[in-house]
Every structure is written in C-alpha cells, then in structure tokens.
MARGUTOR-140276 format. One record per residue (C-alpha): residue in three letters; x, y, z. Coordinates in steps of 0.001 Angstrom, whole numbers, plus 524288, in hexadecimal, padded with zeros to 5 digits. Each point is the difference from the previous one (the first is absolute). Layout:
# MARGUTOR-140276
<r->ALA	x->X	y->Y	z->Z>
...
END
This chain:
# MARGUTOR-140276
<r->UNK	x->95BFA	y->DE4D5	z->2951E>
<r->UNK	x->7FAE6	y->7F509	z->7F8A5>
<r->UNK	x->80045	y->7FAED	z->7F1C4>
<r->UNK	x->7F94D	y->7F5A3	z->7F865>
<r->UNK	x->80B2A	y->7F465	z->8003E>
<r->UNK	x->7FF93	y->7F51C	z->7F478>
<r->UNK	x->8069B	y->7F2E2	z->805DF>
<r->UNK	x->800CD	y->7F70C	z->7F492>
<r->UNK	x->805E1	y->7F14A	z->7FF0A>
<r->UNK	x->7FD57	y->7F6B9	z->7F2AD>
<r->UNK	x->805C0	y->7F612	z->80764>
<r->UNK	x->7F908	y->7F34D	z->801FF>
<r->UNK	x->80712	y->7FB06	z->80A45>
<r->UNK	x->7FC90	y->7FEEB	z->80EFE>
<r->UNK	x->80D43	y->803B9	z->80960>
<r->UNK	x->805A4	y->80C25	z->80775>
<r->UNK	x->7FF98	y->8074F	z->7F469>
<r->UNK	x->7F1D6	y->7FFE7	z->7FC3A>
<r->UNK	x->7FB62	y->80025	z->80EF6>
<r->UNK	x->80A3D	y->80B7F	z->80314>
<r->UNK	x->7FABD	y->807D7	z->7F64A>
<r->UNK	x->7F00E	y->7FD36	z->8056B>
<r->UNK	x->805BC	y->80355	z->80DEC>
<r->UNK	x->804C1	y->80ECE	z->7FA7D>
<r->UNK	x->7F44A	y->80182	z->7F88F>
<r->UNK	x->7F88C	y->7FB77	z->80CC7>
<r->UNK	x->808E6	y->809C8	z->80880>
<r->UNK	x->7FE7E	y->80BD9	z->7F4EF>
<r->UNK	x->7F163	y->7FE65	z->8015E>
<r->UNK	x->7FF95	y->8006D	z->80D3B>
<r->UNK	x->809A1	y->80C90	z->8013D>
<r->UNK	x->7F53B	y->8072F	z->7F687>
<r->UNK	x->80482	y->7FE7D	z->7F0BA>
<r->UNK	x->7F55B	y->7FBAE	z->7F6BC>
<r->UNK	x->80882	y->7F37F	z->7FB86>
<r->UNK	x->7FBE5	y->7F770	z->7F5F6>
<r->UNK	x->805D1	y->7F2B7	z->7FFB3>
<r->UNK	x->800C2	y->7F9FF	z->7F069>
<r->UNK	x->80497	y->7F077	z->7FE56>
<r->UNK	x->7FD7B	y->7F537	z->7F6A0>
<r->UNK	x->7F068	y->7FECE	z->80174>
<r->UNK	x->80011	y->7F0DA	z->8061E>
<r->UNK	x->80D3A	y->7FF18	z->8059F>
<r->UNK	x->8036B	y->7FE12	z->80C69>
<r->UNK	x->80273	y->80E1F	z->801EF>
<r->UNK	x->7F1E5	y->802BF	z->7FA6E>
<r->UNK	x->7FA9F	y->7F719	z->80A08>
<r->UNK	x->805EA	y->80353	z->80CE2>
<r->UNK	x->7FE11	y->81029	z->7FC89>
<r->UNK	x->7F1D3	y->7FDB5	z->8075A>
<r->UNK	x->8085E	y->7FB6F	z->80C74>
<r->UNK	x->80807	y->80BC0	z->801DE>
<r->UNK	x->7F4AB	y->80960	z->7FC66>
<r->UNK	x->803F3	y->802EA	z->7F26B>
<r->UNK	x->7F748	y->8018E	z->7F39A>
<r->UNK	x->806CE	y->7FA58	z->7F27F>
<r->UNK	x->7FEAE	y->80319	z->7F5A2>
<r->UNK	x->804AC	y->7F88D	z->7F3ED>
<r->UNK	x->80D1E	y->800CF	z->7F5FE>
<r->UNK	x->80322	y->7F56E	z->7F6AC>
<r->UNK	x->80B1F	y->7F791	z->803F3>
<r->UNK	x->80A6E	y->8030D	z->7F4D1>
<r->UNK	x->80CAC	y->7F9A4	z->7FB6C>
<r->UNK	x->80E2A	y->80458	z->804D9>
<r->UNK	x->7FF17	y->80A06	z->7F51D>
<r->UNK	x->7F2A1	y->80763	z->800FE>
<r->UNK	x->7F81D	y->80129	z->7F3F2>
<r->UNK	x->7FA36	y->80D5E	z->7FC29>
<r->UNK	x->7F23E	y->7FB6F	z->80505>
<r->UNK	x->8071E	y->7FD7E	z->80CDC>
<r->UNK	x->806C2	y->80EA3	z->80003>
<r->UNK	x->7F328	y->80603	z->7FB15>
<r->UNK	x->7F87C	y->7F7E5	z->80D72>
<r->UNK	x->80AEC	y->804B1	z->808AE>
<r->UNK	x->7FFE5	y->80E7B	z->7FA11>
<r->UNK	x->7F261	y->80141	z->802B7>
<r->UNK	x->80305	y->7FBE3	z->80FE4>
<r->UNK	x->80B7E	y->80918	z->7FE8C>
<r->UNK	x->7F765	y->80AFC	z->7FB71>
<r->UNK	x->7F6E6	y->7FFB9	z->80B1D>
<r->UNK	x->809A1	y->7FF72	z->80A3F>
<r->UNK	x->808D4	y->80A29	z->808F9>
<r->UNK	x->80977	y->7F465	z->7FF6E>
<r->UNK	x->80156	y->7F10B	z->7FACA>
<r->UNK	x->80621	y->7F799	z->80A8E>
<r->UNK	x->8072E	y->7F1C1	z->7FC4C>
<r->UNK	x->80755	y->7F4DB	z->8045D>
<r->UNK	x->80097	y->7F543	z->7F59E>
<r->UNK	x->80C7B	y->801E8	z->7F89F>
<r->UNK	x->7F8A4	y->7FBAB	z->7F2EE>
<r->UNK	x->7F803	y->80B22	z->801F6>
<r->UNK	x->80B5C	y->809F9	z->7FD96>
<r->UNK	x->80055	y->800AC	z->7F213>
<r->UNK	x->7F164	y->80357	z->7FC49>
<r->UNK	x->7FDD0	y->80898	z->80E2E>
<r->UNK	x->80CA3	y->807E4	z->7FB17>
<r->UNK	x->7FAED	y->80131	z->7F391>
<r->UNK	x->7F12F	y->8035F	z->80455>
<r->UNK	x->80412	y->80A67	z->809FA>
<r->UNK	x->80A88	y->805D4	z->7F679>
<r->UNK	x->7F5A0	y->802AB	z->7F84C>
<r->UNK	x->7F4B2	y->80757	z->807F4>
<r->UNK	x->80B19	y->80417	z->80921>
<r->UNK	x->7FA2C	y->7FAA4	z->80C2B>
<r->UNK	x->80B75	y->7FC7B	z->809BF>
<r->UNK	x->8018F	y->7F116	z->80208>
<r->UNK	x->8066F	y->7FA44	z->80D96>
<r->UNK	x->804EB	y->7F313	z->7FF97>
<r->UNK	x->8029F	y->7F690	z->80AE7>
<r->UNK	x->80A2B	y->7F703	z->7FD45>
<r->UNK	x->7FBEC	y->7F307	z->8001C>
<r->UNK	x->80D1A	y->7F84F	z->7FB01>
<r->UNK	x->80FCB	y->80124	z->803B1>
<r->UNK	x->8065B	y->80691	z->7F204>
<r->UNK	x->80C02	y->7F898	z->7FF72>
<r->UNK	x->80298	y->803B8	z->7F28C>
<r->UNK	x->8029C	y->80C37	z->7F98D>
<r->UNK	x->7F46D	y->80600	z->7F901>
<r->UNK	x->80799	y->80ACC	z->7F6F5>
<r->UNK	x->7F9B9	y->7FC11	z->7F1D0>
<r->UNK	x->7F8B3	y->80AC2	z->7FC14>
<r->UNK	x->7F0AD	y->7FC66	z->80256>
<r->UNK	x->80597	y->7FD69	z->80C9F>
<r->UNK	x->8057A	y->80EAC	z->801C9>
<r->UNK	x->7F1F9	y->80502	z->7F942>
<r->UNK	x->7F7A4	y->7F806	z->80BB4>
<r->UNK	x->8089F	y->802BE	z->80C1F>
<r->UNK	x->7FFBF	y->80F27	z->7FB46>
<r->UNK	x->7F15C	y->7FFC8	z->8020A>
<r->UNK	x->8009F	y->7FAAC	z->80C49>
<r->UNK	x->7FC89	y->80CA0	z->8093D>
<r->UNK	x->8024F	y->7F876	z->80D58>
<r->UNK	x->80622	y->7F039	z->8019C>
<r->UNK	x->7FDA9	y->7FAC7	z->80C3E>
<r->UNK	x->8084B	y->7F4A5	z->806A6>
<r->UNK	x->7FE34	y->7FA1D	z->80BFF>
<r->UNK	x->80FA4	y->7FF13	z->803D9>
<r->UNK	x->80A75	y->80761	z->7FD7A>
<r->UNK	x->80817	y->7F4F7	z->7F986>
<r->UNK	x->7F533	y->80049	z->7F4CA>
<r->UNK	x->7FE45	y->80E4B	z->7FE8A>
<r->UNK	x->810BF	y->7FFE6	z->7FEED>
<r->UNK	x->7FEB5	y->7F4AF	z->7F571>
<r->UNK	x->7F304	y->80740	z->7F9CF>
<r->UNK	x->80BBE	y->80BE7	z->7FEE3>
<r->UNK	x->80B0F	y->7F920	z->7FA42>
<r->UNK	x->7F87E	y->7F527	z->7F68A>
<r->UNK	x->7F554	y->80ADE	z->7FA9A>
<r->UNK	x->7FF20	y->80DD1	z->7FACE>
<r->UNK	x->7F9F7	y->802BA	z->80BA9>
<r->UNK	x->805F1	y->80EFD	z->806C6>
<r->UNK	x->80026	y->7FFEE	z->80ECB>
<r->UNK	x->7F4DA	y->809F5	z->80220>
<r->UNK	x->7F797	y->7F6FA	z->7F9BA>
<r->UNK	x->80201	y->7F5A0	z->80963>
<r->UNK	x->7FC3F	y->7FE55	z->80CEC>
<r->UNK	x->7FE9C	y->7F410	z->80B8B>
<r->UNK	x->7F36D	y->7FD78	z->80659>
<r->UNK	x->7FDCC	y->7F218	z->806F6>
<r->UNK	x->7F6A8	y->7F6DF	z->7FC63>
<r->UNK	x->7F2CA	y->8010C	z->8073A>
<r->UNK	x->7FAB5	y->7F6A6	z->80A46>
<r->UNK	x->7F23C	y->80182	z->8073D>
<r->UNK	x->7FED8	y->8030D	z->80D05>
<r->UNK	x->7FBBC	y->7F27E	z->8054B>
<r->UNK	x->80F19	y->7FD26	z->7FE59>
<r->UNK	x->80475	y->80773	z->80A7B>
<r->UNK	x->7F41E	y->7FA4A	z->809D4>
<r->UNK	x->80751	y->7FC7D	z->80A78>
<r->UNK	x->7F7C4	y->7F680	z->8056F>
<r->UNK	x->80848	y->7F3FC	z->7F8CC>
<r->UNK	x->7F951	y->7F2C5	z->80063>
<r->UNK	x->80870	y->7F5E6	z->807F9>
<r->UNK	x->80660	y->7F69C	z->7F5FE>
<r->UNK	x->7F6AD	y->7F43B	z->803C8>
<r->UNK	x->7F30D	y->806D9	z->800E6>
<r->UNK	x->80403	y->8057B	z->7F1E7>
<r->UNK	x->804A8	y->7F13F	z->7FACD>
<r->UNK	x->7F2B6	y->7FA48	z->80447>
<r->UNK	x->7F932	y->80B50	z->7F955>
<r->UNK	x->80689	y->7FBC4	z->7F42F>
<r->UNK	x->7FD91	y->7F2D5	z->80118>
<r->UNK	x->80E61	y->7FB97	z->80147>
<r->UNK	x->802CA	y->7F1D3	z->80536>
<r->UNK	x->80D29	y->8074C	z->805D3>
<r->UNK	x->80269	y->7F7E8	z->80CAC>
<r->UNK	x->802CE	y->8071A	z->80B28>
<r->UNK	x->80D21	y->802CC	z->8028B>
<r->UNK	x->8036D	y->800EC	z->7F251>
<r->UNK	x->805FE	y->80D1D	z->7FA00>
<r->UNK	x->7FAF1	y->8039F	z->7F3F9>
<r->UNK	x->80696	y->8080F	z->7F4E2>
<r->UNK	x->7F7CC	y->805BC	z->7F3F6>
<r->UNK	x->7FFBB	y->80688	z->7F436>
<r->UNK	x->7F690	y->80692	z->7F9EA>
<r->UNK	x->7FCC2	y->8019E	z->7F184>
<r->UNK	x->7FE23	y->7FA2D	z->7F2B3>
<r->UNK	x->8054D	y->7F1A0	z->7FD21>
<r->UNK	x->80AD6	y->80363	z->7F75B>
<r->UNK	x->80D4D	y->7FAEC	z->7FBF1>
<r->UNK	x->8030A	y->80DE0	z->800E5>
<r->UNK	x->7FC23	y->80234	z->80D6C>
<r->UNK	x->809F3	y->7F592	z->80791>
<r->UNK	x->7F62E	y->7F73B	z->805CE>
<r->UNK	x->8086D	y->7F3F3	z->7F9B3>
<r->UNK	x->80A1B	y->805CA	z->80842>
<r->UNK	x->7F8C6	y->8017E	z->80C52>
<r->UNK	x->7FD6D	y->7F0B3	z->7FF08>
<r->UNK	x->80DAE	y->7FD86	z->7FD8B>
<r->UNK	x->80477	y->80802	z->80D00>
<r->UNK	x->7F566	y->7F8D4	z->807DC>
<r->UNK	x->805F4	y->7F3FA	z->7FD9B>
<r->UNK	x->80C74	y->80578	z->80712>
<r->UNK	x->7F7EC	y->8063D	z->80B43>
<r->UNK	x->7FD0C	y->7F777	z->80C89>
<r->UNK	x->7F358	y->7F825	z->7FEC3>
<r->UNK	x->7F7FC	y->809A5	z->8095A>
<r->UNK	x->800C6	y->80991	z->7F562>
<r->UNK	x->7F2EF	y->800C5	z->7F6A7>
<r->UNK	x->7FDC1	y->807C2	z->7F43E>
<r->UNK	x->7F466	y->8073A	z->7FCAB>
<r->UNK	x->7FDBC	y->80390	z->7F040>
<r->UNK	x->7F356	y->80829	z->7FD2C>
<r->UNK	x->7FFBB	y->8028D	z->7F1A0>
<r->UNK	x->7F893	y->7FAF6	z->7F3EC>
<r->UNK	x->807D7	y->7FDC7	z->7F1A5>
<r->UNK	x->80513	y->80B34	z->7F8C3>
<r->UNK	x->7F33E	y->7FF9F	z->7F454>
<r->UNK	x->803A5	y->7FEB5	z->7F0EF>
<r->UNK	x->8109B	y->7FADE	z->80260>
<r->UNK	x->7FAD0	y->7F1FC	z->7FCDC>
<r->UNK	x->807B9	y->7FBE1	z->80C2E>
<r->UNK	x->7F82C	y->7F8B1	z->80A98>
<r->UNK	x->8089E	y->8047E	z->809B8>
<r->UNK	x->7F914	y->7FAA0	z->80C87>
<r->UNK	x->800F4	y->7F203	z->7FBF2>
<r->UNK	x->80CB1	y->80149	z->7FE95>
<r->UNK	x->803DF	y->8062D	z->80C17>
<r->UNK	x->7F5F0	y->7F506	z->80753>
<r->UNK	x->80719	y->7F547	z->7F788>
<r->UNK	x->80EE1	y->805F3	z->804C7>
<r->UNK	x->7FA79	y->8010A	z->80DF9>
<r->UNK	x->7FD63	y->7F14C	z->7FFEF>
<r->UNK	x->80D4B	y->7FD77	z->7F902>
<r->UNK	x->80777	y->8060C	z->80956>
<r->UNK	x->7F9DE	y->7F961	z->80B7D>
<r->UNK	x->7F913	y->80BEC	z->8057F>
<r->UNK	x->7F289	y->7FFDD	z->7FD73>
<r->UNK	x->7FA9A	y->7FE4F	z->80A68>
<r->UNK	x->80662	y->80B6D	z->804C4>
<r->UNK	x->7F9A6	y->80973	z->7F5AF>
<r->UNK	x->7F2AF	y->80782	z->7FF86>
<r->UNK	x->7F936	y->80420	z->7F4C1>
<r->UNK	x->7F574	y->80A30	z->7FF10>
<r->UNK	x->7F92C	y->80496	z->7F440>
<r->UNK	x->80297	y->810F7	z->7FED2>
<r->UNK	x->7F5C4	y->80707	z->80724>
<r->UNK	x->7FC0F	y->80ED7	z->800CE>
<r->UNK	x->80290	y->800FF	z->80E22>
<r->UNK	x->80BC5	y->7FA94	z->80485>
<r->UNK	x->8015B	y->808D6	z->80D83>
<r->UNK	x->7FE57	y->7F16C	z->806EE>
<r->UNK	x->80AF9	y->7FA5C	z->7F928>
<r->UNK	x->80A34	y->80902	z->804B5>
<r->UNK	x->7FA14	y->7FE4D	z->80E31>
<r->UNK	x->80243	y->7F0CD	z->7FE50>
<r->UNK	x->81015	y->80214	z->7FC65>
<r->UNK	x->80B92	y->7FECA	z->80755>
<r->UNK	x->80845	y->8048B	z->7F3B4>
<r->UNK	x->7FC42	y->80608	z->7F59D>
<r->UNK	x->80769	y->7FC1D	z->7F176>
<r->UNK	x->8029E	y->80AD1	z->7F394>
<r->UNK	x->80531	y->7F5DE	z->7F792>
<r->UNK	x->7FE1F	y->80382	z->7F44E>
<r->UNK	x->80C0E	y->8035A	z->7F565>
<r->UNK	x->7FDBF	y->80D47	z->7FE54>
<r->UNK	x->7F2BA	y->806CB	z->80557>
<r->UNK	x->7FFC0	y->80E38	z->7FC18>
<r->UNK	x->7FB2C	y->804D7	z->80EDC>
<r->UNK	x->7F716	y->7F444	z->805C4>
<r->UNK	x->7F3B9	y->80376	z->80647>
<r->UNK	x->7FE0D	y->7F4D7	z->806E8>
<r->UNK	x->80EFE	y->8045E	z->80601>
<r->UNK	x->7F979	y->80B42	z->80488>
<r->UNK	x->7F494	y->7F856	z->802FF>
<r->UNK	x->80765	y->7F754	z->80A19>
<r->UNK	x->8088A	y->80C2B	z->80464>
<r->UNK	x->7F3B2	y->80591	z->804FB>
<r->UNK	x->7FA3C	y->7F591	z->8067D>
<r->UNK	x->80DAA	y->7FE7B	z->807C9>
<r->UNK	x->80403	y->7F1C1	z->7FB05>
<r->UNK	x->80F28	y->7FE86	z->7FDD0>
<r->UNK	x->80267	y->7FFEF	z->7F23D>
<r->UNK	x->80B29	y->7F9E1	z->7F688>
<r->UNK	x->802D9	y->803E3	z->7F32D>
<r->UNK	x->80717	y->7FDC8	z->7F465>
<r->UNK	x->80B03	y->80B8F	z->7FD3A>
<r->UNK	x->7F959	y->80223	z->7F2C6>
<r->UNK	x->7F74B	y->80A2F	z->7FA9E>
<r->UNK	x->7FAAD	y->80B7A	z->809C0>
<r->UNK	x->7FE73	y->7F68A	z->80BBE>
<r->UNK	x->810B4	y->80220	z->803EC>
<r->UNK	x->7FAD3	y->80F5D	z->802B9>
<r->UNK	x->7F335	y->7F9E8	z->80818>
<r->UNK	x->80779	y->7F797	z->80932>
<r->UNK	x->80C0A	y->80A9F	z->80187>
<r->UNK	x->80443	y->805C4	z->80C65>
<r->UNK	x->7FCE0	y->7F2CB	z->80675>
<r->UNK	x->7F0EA	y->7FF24	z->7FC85>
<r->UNK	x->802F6	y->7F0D9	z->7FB81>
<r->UNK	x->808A0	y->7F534	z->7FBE5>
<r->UNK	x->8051B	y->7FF7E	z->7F30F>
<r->UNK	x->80457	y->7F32D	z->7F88B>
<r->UNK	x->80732	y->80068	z->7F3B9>
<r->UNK	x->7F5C7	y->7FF2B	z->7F2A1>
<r->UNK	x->7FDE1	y->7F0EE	z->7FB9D>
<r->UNK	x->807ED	y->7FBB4	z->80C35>
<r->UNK	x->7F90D	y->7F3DD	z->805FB>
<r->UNK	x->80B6C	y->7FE35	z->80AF0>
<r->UNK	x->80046	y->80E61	z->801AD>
<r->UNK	x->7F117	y->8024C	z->801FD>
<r->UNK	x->7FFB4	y->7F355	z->807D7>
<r->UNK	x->80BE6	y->8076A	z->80880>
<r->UNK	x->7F82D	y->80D15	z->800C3>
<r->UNK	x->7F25F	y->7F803	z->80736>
<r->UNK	x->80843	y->7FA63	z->808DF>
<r->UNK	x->8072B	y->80C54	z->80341>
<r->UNK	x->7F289	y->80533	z->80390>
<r->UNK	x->7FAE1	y->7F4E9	z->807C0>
<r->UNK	x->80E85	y->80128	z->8077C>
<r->UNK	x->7FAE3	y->80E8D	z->803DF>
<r->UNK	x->7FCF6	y->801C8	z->80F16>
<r->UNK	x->7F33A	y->807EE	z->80274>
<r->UNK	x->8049D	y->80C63	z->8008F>
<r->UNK	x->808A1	y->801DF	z->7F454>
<r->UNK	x->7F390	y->7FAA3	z->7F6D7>
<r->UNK	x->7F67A	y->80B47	z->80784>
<r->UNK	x->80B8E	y->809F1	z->7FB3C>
<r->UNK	x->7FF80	y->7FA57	z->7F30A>
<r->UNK	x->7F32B	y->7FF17	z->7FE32>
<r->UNK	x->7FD50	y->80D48	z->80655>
<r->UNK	x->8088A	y->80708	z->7F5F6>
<r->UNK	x->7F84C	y->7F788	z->7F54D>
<r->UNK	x->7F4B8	y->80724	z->804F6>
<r->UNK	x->8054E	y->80CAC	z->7FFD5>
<r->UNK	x->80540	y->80012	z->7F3C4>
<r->UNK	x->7F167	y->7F9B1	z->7FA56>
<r->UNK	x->7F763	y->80A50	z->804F5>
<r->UNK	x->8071F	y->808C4	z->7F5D5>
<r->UNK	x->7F4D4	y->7F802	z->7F837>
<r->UNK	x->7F4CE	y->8068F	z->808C8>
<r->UNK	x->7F52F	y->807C5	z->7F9FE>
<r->UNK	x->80327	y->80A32	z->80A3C>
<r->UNK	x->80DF4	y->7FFF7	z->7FB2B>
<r->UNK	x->7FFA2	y->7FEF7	z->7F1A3>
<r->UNK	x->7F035	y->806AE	z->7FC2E>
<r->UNK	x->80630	y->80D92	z->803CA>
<r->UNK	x->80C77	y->7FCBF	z->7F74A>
<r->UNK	x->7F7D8	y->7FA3E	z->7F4DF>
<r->UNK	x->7F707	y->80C6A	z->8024A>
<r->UNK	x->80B73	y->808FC	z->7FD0D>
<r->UNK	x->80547	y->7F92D	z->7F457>
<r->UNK	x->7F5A6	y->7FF41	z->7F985>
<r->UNK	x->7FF13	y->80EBE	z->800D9>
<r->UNK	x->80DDC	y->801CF	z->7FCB2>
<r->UNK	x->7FD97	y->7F8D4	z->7F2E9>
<r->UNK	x->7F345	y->804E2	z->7FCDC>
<r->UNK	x->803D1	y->8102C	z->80386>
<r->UNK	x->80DCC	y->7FCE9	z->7F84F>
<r->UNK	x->7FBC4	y->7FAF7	z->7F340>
<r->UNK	x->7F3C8	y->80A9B	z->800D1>
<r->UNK	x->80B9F	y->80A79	z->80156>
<r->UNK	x->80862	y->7FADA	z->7F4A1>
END
C-alpha cells in the first residue's frame, strides 16, 4: 500500500540531518509513495532536493517558537498528507501542533541525544502527538524513554540509511585514492582522518594535539568547511595550532565535498572525534567502506564500535585517542579484517534492502493506527 508522505525540515543548515532526511524521501519515492519534500525555499536543503530526485516545495523558516502564520503553512502540508515526516528538533513544536490539529499522524526521526528531561507540560502536549519516534540506536530510543513523555509503543529503532555504493566492494587502494584527491601524502606514510564540519565541538583541536604524540609517519587528513553563522573561524585556528605544535606539515586539509567515497579509500584509520555525535554517519560511512575506526566513548558512537567493531578512546582525551591509533596501527592483518568485517556487518543494517521494507511497515503501522483511533 502506499500513501502520500510529507517530509518537512525549516532548517537552514547543511549536515546528516538535512541530507538524511533527502535520502528517505529519495528511498520513499523510489518504494512507490507520492512524497513531497518541503524546506526553507533557498537553503541548502532547497538546493540539493534536485540531486536526490526530490521536488520542494517552500515553508517559511520560523523562530524556535512558530508563529500562527507558520502553524497555518504547516497545517495546510499536514492536511494534504497520509503522514508528516521530521527530523529537526525545532520543528517539534509547530509539526505537533499542525498535525494535532487536522489529525494527520506525524513520525519523527530523532535528530539530537535528549539528555535532559522534557516533563513541562508543552513538552507532554508535543511528545503525545507523536504517533511513531524513530532512533537510530537503542541507547537513544532508552534516553528518548526516560528524558520524554514518550510510551514505549511509540518508539521504535531503525538505523540510519547509507546508499548502496557503500557497500561496493571494489575499495580503491589507499594511494590510487590519495592521488585522486590530490594529497601530497608521501609514500609510506599512514594517514588518519576525520571527516566533518570544522568545529570546536567536533575534536579536531584534539586530533592535532594526539598527532603530536604519534610517530612522525603518521598524517592527518581533515575534510570539512566552518560550522556557518558561530562567528568562529575555526579552520584558521586549527591550521594556526597545527603549526604551533610542530606538525603541520603532517596535516591535510580539504574543503567538504558531496562525495567523499574516495576519502575513506585513501585512510588507514578512520577518527569519530567529536564530544558527543548523536549516531555519526560518516561512522557508518567508514564502517562500510571497511576502514578501522576510533571513536570517542560519547554520544551513540560507544553502541557503533561495540562488540569489537572499533577502538574507543575516552571523550576530550588527547593521550587516550593518541593511545587508541596506535593500538590500531599495533593490529596484525588478520585481527583488523575481523574488525573491520564485523564493522561491515553491523553497517549494512543501513542498506536500502534492509531498512526500505522496515521503513515500509512503519509507516503503515502509524498511518493504519492513528486512522483506527
């Protein structure tokens, strides 16, 4: 059976969030809904829509607390829907309030860890419209449950999605993939890299702090641009620490790129070092592509790396991360093909032929529950 699916995002931001959300509105289309796909009109989200397939159309971008024009924009959507889909946390209040209202069920896919109880009473009146919450671990749909109104048949655990091409097994060799970027890596030289925003939240000043404690063959690879609209220019400060801390010419910038299969292909090790990432994509991302990961025992990534699918370091450790790459490195062939293999495993979870059959019947869970209620 299909339905006629509303995804909706005001967010103006470009990250997992926004490009998860294009991915299930790209995988819903495909599977046979008539989805409609509403963002900010000029936002990043607007713009890349044409690149997945999907057709915006336009809502206004409104405050933390919607106005009544925003509700009345958003109960139109609502109204012409079999279901209104989200993932921005913002958008919680006024998609609560729009789908109370006309009664169309609303699914949301949490974006965001809740670390802290949501029990006033607009929270109670938004989680009790929620008709299905979707989190990609089970250590955030267990937090979702003891910080929120939420009831446990409301919740449920789907993984995040990843496109086929991450499972190709036909992996670039490290050097064909370095020249392809355009790397001045020498030969010989074992490169580490993260992958994500520049951020102070996101541990890169840590990464350059445990490089300086790693043996001189070991590189560093950052691919990220600035966070937009913090005011903090965070890559010349991380170039300007690099130099300080006599390791610059053992670190490689590139700018953030849409396709960033190659990059992966070109590691050795593959950091999560950021303070507290909700899942991590680009954990799954590397997962899938079979490069050893480390990551920081914060946020979802302690449930990614479990049952020995990575090395963990302890959050805002510099010694401890710097302990964790070498403990990798140390590894002898075979134990990193185990590791790496049961990275894999766990990663095509993330498969459209895995998770479009589970999204299928969720969807028509929520829809055929809220139509009998």
């Amino acid at each position: 059976m299909t339905y006629k699916l509303r995804l909706i995002t005001s967010s103006i931001g470009w990250g997992g969030l926004e490009r998860n959300l294009l991915v299930m509105a790209q995988w819903m289309t495909k599977a046979g809904h008539e989805v409609s796909y509403a963002a900010v009109e000029g936002s990043p989200s607007w713009n890349h829509a044409p690149t997945f397939g999907v057709t915006s159309e336009a809502i206004p971008h409104h405050p933390r607390r919607a106005t009544v024009l925003d509700v009345r924009r958003w109960k139109q959507l609502a109204r012409e829907a079999d279901l209104v889909w989200i993932r921005a946390p913002r958008d919680l209040d006024v998609a609560s309030r729009a789908c109370r209202q006309t009664g169309t069920p609303l699914l949301v896919q949490q974006a965001m860890q809740i670390s802290k109880p949501k029990t006033l009473w607009w929270h109670k009146r938004r989680y009790r419209t929620v008709n299905a919450w979707v989190s990609g671990l089970e250590s955030l749909r267990a937090e979702s449950l003891k910080n929120t109104p939420l009831h446990a048949h409301q919740t449920h655990v789907l993984p995040l999605p990843l496109a086929p091409r991450w499972f190709d097994a036909s992996r670039m060799d490290a050097q064909s993939a370095r020249r392809q970027l355009g790397l001045a890596a020498p030969v010989g030289v074992t490169l580490v890299g993260t992958v994500g925003r520049l951020d102070p939240g996101k541990g890169q000043r840590m990464a350059l702090r445990a490089l300086a404690q790693l043996p001189d063959h070991v590189h560093w690879l950052f691919v990220g641009d600035n966070t937009v609209n913090n005011g903090v220019d965070e890559a010349s400060h991380l170039k300007d620490l690099a130099t300080e801390l006599g390791v610059a010419g053992r670190v490689h910038w590139l700018e953030g790129r849409n396709e960033v299969l190659p990059v992966y292909d070109a590691l050795d090790v593959f950091a999560m070092t950021s303070h507290a990432e909700t899942i991590g994509t680009v954990t799954l991302e590397a997962m899938a592509r079979r490069v050893p990961v480390v990551g920081s025992m914060a946020g979802g990534t302690p449930e990614l790396l479990d049952g020995g699918r990575g090395i963990g370091f302890e959050s805002r450790d510099v010694r401890d991360l710097a302990r964790a790459v070498q403990e990798v490195l140390a590894m002898d062939g075979s134990a990193t093909a185990e590791m790496c293999g049961a990275a894999k495993k766990h990663a095509m979870k993330s498969h459209p032929e895995a998770l479009i059959p589970a999204w299928n019947d969720l969807v028509h869970q929520a829809i055929q529950s809220a139509r009998t209620t």
